[in-house]
C-alpha positions in Angstrom: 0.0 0.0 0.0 1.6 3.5 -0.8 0.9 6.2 1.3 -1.4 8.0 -1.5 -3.8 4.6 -1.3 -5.4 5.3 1.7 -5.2 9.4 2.3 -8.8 11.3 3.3 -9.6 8.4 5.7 -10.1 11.1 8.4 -11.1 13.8 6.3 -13.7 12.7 5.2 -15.2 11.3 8.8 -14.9 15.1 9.7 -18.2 16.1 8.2 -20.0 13.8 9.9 -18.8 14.8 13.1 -19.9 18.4 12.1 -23.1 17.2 11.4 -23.5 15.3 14.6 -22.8 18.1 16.3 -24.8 20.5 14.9 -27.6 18.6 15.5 -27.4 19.0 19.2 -28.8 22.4 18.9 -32.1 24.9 20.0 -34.1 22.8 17.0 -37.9 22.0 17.5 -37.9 18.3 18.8 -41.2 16.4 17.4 -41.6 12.7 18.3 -41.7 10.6 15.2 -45.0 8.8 16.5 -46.5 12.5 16.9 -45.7 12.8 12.9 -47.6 10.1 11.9 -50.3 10.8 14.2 -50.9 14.4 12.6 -50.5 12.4 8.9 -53.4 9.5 9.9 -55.9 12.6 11.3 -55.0 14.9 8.7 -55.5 12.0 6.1 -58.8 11.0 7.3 -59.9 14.4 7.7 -59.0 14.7 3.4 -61.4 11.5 3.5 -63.8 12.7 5.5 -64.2 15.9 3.1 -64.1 14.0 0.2 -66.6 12.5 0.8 -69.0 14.7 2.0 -68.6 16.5 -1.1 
């Protein structure tokens, strides 16, 4: 292996670490169950409307 082979092993694990740390910030937390629970009623609402029309 020459030393040119293998070079940007740690370079490019550095981004990741910026990401990972970025994402520890003031964002707005929603729970992913929360998420789905807004999609069904939102969905069924669509249906609901649908419907009645």
């Amino acid at each position: 292996m020459s030393s040119g082979e293998n070079s940007g092993g740690l370079m490019s694990s550095a981004g990741l670490v910026r990401y990972f740390d970025a994402e520890d910030s003031n964002a707005i937390r929603i729970d992913p169950r929360t998420v789905v629970a807004i999609g069904i009623v939102f969905g069924a609402l669509v249906f609901v409307l649908a419907a009645s029309f």
